[in-house]
N, C-alpha and C positions, 0 to 999 in steps of 0.2 A: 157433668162430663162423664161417657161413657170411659169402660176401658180403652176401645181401640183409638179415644181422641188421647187419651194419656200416655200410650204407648207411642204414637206421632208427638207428643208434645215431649216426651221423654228421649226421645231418637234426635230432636232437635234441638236439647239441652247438653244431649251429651255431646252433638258440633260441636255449639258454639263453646263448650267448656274447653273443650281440646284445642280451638285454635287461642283461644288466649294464653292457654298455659306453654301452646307450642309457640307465643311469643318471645319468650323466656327460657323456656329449654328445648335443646336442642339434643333431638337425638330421644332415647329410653322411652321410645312406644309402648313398648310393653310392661315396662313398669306404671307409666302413667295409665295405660287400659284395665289394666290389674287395679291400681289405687283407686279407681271410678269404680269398678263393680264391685270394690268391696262397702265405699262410701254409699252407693246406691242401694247396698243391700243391709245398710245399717251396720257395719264391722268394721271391726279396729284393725291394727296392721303394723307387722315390723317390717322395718324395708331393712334389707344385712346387706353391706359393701363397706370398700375402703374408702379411708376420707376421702374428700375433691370429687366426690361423683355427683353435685348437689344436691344430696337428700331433702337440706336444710329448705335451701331456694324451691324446690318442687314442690314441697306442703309447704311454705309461706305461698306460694304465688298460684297453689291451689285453692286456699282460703281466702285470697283475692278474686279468685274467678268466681268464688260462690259469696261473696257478699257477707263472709262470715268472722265472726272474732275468731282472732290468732292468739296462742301464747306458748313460749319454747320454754321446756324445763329443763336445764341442764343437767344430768345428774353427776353426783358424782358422791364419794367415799363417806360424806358428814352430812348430807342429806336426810334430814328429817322426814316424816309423815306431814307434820303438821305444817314444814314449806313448802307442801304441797296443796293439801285440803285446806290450808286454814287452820285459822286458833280464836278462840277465844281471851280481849283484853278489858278490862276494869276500865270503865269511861265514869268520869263525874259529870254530873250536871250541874253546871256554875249555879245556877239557879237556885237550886233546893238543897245544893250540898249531898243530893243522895249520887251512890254510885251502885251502876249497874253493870251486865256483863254486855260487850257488843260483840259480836260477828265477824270480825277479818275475813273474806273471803279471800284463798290461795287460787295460782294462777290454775286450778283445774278448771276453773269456772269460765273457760270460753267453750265456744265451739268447736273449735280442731286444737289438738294439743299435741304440739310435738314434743316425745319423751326422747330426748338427745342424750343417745350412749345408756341404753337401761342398765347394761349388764355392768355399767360405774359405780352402781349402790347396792347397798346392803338389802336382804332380803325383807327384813322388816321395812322399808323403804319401796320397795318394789311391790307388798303387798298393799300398800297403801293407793294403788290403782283399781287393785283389783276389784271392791265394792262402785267404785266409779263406771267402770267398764261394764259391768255384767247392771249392775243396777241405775245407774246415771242417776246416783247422789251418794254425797257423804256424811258420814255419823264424824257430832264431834261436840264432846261434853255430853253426851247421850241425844244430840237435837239432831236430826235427818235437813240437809239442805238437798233441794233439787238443782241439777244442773243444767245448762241451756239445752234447748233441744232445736239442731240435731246435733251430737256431739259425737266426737269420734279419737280416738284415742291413735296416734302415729308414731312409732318408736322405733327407734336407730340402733343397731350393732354395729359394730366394726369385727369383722370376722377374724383380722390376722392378730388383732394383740389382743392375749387373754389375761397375761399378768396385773394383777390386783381386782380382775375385773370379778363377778357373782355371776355367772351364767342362770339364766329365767327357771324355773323349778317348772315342771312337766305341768300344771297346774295350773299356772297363770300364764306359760304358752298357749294352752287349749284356749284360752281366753277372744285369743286375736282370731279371726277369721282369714285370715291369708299371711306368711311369711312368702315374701318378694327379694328376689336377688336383683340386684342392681350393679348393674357392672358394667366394665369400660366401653368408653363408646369407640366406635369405630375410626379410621382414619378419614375419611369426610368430614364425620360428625365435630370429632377432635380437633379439627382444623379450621371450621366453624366456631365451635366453642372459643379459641384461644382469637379467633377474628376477632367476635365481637363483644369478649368481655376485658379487649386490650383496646378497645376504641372510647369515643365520648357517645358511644352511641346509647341509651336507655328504654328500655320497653315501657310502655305502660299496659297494665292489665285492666278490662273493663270487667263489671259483674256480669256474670252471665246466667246468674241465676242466686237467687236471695233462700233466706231459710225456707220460709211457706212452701217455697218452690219446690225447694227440696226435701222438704216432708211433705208433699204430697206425690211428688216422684219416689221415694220410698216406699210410700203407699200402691202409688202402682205395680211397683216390683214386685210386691207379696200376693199382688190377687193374678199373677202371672200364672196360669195354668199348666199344672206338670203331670200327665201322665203316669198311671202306675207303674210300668215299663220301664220308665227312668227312675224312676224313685228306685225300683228294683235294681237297676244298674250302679247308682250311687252307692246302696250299699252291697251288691258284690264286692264294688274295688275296695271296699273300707273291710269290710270283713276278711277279705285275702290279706291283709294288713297285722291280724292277730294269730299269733302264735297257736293259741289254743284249737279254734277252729278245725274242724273236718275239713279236709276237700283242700288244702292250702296249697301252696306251689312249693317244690322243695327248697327254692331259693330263699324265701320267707322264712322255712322253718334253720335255715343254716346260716340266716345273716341281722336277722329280727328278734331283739329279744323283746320288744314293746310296740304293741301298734296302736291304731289311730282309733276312738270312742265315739260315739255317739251324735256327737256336737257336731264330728266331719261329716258325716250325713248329709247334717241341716245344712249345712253350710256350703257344702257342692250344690245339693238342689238350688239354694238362697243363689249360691253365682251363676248357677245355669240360669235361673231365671232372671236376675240380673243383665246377663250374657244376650239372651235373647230383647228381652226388653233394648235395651241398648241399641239392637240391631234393628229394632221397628219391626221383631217379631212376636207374635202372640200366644207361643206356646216354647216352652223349654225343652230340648230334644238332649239324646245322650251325647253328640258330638258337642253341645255345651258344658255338661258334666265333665267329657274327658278335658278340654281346654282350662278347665280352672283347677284340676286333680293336682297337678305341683305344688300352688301356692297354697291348698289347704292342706295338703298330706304331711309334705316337707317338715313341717314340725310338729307332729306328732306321730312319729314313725323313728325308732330310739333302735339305732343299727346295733349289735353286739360286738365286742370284741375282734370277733375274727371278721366280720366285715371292716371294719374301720384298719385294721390291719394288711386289708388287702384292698385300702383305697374306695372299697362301696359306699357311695353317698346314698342318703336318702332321697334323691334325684332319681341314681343310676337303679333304685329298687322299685322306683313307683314307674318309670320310664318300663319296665320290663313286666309290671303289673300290668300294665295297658293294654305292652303288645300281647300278653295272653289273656284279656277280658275283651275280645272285638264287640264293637256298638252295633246293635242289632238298628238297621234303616225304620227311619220313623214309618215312611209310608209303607212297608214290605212290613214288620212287624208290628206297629202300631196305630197306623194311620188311624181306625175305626175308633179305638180306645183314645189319640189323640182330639178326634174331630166331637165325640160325645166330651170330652172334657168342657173344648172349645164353648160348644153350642149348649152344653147344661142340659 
């Protein structure tokens, strides 16, 4: 299969994924369009809202649209590493009388894992993701297990109660490829919602696409061709981001004491091309780049003092990075450099 049958086969995966899961929820396009390109682009993801916006329901009944193992880990304050990863127990063998050690595999071992309330556990608890995420296996007793592929890591905040809670360490936030705000649905939507989850009425979700499917739709994604233009543009908005930098915008230097590294880069390109793929296009432009700049900048982008004192979110500062980085037109700046991409 060429590219351009993968990009037609990928455009009509992500339909039919979207209407099964718009079976089920009602309302939050844009969270669910977000959660597909991060998923297509191989990236984890914390989705932050208050309870009742069903975080929980969206990734279980996305896991059902893609034919894949589920498993929720609650967290919370007495949370171990090893109820996570796994442990190692002493098994006999009746037979011979010898005992050996066996393998308990922990609920990390499915395919999408929803980490419900991270900011519930202690940090040594929270770092016991981190080799899973970045590497997709766990050490335990010194043995490497691999874990299913494709694997994807989905993790829940609740932004108003902070008491008792560990906020994620700059660190293992870089980890995720998108932070996603989720938030209330509209008066339609709301109206709907309380219709039909106060009736006998039940969805059923069909597969709309199995793992293969979606490892080789991932695969697509990467060989999605991106122009240097853009590449160049990704990291303008990332480098306006650090404090240190020449050339910065004064608002940056008066409200930013930590910007955004390296990884946000990869990960704007990885969504634009995502972004594009998705739409049944074959090339990643910068109006994709700016479309996914929120959910990758948003956490890691560490406001100061005096911005948080005067209400500045890391929204309202990347929202203001944009309007002063204007997207140069594919075809007026790039087309030539876009089209030799294309054609190799």
């Amino acid at each position: 299969m060429d590219d351009r049958d993968a990009i037609a086969r990928l455009k009509e995966a992500h339909g039919r994924i979207r209407s099964e899961i718009k079976k089920v929820i009602i309302g939050q396009d844009q969270v669910i369009e977000e959660l597909l390109l991060a998923i297509f682009s191989k990236g984890h993801c914390i989705l932050e809202g208050v309870p009742g916006l069903a975080k929980t329901l969206l990734v279980s009944t996305l896991a059902r649209s893609l034919s894949l193992s589920f498993n929720r880990i609650q967290f919370t304050p007495d949370l171990m590493p090893a109820d996570i990863t796994g442990t190692e127990v002493i098994e006999e063998n009746k037979s011979t009388g010898q005992r050996d050690f066996k393998f308990i595999p922990g609920p990390i071992f499915a395919n999408v894992i929803l980490a419900d309330e991270i900011n519930r556990t202690p940090p040594k608890t929270q770092a016991a993701l981190l080799e899973s995420m970045q590497e997709r296996q766990v050490t335990v007793a010194g043995e490497k297990h691999d874990l299913p592929s494709p694997f994807f890591v989905l993790a829940t905040q609740n932004p108003i109660e902070q008491e008792g809670t560990y906020p994620l360490p700059e660190a293992q936030q870089d980890r995720f490829m998108f932070k996603i705000r989720v938030t209330y649905p509209t008066w339609d939507e709301e109206r709907e919602v309380i219709k039909s989850t106060t009736s006998d009425r039940e969805a059923s979700v069909s597969s709309a696409l199995d793992a293969n499917e979606m490892l080789e739709c991932q695969r697509a994604v990467r060989r999605v061709p991106v122009a240097d233009h853009v590449v160049d543009y990704a990291m303008r908005l990332v480098r306006q981001t650090r404090v240190g930098e020449a050339e910065i915008p004064d608002f940056i230097k008066e409200n930013v004491s930590w910007g955004a590294g390296p990884r946000a880069c990869q990960y704007l390109v990885l969504g634009a091309k995502a972004r594009a793929a998705l739409a049944g296009r074959h090339a990643a432009t910068t109006e994709d780049v700016r479309a996914v700049a929120a959910p990758v900048l948003r956490h890691r982008i560490l406001t100061n003092f005096a911005a948080e004192s005067a209400g500045i979110t890391p929204d309202a500062i990347i929202s203001r990075i944009l309007d002063a980085t204007p997207a140069k037109d594919v075809a007026a700046a790039g087309g030539a450099e876009a089209a030799a991409v294309l054609h190799g």
